[in-house]
BAMAR-488755 format. One record per atom (N, C-alpha, C): residue in one letter; x, y, z. Coordinates in pm, whole numbers, plus 32768, in hexadecimal, padded with zeros to 4 digits. Example, Ala and Ser with C-alpha at 12.3 -4.5 7.8 and 13.67 -1.06 7.14 Angstrom:
<atoms>
a85277DC7830C a84CE7E3E830C a85287EB6830C s85057F1F82C4 s85577F9682CA s850A80038313 
</atoms>
This chain:
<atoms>
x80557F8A8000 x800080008000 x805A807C8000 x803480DD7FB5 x809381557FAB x805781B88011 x80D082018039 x80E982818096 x806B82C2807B x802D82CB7FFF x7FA783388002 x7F2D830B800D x7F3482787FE8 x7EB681F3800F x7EA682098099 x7F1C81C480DB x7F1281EB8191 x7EF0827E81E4 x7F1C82D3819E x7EF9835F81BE x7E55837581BB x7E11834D813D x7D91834C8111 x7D2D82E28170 x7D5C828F81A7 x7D2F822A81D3 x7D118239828E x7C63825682A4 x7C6F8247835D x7C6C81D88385 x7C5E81D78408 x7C42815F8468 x7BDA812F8460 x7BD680AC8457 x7B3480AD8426 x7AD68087849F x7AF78089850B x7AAE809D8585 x7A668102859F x7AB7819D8562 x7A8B81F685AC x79FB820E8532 x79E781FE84C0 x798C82318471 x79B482AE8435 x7A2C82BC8427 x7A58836283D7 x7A81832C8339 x7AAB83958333 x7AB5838E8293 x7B1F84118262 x7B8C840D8215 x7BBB848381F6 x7BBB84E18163 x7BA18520816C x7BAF858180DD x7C3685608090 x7C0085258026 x7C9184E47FD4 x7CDC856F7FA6 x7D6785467FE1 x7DD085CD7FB1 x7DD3860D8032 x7DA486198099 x7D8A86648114 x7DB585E281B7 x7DC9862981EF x7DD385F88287 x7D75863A82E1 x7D29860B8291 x7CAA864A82F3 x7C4885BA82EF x7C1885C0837F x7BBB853C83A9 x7B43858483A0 x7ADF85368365 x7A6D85678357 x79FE850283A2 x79BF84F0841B x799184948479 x78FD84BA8470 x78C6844C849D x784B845B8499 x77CC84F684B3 x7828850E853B x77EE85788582 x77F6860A8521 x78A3860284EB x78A3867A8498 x7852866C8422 x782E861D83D3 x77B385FB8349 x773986478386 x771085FB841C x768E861D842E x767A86CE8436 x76DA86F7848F x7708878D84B3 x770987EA83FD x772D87A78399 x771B87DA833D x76A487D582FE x7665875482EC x75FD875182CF x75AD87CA8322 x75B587D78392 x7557881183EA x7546889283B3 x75CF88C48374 x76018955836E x75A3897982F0 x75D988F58290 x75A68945820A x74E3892F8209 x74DE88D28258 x742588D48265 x73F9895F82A5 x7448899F82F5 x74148A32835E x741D8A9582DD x74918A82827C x749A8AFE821B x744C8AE381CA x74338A6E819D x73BC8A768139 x73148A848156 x73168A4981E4 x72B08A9A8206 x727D8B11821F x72FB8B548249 x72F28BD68263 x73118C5281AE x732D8C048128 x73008C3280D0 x72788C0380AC x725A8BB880BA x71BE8B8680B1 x71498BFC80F5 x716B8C16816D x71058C3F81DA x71288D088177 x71848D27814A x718F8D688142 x715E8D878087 x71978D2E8063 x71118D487F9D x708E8D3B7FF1 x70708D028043 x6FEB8CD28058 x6FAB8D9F80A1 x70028DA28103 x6FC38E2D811E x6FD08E8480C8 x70218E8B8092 x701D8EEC7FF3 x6FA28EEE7F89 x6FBC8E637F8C x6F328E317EF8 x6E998E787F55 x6E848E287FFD x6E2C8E7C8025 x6DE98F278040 x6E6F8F578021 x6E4E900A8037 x6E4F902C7F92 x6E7D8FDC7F1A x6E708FEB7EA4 x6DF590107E6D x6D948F877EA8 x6D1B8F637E8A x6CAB8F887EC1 x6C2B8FCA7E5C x6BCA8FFC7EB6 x6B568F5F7EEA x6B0C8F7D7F5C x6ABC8F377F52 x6A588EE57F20 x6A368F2D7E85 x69E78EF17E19 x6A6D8E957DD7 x6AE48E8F7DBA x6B0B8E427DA0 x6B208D957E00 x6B458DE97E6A x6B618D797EF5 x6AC48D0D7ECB x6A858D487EC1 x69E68D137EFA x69E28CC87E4F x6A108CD37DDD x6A2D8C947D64 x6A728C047D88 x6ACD8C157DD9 x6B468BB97DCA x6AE88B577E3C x6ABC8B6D7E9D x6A5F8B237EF6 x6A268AE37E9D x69D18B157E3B x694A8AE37E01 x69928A7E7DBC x69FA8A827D75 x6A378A4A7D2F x6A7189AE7D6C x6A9F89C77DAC x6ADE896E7E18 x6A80890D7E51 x6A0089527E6E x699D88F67EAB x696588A27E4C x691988F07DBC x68D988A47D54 x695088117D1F x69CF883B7D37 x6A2987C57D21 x6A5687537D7F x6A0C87787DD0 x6A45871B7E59 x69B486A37E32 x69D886297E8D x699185A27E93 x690D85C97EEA x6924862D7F43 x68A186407FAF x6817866B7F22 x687C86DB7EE6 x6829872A7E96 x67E286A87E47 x681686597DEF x680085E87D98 x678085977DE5 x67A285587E61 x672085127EA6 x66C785427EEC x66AD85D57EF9 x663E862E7F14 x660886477ECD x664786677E36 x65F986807DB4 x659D85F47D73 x661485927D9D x65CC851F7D75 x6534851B7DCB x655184F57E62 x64D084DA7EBA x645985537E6B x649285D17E60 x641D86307E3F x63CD860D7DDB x641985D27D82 x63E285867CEC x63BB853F7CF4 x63C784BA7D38 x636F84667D63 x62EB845E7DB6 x62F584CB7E1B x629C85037E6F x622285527E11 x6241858A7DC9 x620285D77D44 x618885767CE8 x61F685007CC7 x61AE84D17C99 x615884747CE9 x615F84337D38 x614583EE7D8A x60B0843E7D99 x60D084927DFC x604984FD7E19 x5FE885057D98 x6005851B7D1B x5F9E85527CD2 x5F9D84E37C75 x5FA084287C9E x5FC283D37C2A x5F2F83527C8C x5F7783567D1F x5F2282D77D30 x5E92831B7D5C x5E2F82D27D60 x5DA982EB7DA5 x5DA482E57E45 x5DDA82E47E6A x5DDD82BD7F0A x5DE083437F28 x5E1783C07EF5 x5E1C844A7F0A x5DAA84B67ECA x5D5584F97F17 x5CEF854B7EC4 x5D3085997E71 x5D9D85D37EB3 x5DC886267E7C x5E0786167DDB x5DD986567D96 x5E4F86467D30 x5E5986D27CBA x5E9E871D7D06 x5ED087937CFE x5EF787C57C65 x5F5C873B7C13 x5F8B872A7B8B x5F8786A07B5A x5F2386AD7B2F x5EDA86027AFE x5F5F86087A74 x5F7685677A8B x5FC285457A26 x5FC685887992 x600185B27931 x606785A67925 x60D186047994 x6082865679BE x60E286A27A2B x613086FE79D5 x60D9874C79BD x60F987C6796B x612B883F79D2 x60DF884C7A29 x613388A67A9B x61CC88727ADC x61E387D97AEE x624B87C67B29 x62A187D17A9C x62A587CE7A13 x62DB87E279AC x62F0888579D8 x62A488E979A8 x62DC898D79E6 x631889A07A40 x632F89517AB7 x636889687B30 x6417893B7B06 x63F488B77AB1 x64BA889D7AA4 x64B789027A1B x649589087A10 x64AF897B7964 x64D58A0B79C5 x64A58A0D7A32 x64CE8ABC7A4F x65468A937AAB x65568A1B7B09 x65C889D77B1B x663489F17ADA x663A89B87A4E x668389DE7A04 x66A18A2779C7 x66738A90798C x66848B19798B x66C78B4A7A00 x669A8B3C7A4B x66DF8B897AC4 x67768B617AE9 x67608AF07B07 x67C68AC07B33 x68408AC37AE6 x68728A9D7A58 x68C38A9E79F0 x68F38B4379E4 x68DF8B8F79F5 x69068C2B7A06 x69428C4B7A75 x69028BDE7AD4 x69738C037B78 x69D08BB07B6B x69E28B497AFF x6A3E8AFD7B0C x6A8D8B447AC8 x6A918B5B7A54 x6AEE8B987A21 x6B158C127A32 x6AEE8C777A77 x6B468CD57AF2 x6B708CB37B33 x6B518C197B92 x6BB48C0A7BD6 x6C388BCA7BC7 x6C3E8B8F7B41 x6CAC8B2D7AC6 x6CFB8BAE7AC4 x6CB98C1C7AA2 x6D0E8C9D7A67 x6D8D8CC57AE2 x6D368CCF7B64 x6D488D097B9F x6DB88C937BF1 x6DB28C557BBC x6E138BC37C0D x6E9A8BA67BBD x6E578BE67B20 x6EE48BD47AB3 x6F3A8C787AEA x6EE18CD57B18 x6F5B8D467B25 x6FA98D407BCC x6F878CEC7C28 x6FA48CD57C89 x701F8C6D7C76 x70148BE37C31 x70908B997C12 x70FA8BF47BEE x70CA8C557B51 x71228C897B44 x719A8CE17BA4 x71438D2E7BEC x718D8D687C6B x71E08D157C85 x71A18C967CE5 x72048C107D30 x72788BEA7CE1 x72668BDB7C51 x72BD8BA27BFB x732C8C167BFB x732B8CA47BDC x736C8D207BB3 x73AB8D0B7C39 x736A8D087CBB x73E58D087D2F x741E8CB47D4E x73E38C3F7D3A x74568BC87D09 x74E18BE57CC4 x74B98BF47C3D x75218BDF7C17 x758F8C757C31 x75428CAC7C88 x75B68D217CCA x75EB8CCA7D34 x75DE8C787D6F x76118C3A7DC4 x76678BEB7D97 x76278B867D3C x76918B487CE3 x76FE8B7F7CA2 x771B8BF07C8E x77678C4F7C6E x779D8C877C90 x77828CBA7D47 x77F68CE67DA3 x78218C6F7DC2 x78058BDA7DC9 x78568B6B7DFD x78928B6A7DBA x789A8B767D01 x78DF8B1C7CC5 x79708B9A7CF8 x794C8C0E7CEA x79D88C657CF4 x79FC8C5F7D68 x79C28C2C7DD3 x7A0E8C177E4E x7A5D8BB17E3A x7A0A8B127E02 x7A7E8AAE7DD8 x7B138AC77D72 x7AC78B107D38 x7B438B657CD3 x7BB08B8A7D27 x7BC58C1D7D6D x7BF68C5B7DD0 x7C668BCC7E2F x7BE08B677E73 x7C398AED7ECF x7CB48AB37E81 x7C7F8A9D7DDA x7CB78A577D96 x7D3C8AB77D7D x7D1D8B167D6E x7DCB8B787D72 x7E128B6C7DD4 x7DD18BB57E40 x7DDE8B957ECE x7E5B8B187EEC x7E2C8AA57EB7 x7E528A0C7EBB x7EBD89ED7E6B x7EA38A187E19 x7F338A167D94 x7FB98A6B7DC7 x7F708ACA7E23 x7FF98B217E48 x803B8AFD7EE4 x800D8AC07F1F x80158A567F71 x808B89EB7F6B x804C89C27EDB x8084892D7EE4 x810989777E82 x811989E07E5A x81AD8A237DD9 x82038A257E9D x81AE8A747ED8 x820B8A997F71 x82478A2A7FA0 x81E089CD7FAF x8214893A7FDD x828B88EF7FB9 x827588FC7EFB x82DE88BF7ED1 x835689007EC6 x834889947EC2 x83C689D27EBA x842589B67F64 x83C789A57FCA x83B089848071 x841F890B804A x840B889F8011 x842B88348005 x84A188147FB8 x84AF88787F42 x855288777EF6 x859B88D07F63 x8558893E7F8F x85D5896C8012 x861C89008054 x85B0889680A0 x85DC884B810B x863687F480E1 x85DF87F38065 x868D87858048 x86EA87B28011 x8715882E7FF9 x876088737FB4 x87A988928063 x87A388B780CE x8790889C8148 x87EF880B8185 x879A87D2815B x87C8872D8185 x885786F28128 x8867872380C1 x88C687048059 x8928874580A6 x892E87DF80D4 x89A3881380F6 x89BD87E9818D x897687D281CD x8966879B8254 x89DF8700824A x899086D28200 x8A06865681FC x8A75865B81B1 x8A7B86A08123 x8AF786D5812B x8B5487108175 x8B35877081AE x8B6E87AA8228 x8BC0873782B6 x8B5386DE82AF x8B4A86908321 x8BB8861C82F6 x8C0186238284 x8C6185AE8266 x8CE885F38261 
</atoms>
């Protein structure tokens, strides 16, 4: 096994792990501690588009994106269903005097016809209004993605000039060690 295999390589008791090229132990506790870190910052850009998008937006939109949200959800789907069934049910068997919209059910036909009308116009304000909101998320994204990449940039110089110090560190020493034992004979 070579000098940089063994270097790269922990104990395997303890559960660490090291950053290849680095002497740095990376252990369970420190992952979680990071994890922890980058979940608080991204929440805390989250909480913060989120209060933005809220002071953006007036209430007739907010109350769009509700409507929207609800007509698409499963609750919405089996309430509409029961209502439809209930509908017909009521104005189909004889067991009920009532029958409000005798079959074909021409009134419960106007009722999903204005349904739909209605509804398809709040949807698509709120599609609109959801495509200019990604966009935001996406635009500060990739500003983020973009101060990292030049921070990695920056490390990566940073690192290169490091390792020129190191090695020049290292022809000294033996430039050092050569005269040392010359000297020394």
């Amino acid at each position: 096994m070579s000098k940089h295999e063994k270097m790269n390589q922990a104990p395997p008791d303890t559960g660490s792990t090291q950053i290849e090229g680095f002497d740095i132990e990376i252990n369970q506790i420190k992952l979680d501690r990071i994890d922890r870190l980058v979940d608080s910052y991204e929440k805390s850009i989250l909480a913060h588009l989120d209060n933005e998008y809220l002071s953006r937006t007036h209430w007739s939109d907010r109350l769009a994106d509700r409507i929207a949200s609800f007509g698409g959800s499963w609750i919405f789907i089996t309430l509409f269903i029961l209502f439809l069934l209930g509908w017909m049910v009521l104005n189909s068997l004889s067991i009920f005097s009532v029958h409000f919209d005798p079959y074909p059910f021409i009134l419960l036909n106007l009722c999903l016809s204005f349904i739909a009308a209605f509804q398809a116009p709040v949807i698509m304000m709120s599609q609109n209004r959801q495509a200019a909101h990604d966009k935001h998320e996406s635009v500060i994204d990739f500003a983020i993605n973009y101060k990292a990449e030049q921070e990695i940039d920056d490390m990566q110089n940073h690192l290169h000039r490091i390792e020129e110090e190191l090695s020049e560190m290292k022809e000294m020493l033996s430039a050092l060690n050569a005269a040392a034992n010359q000297a020394g004979k």
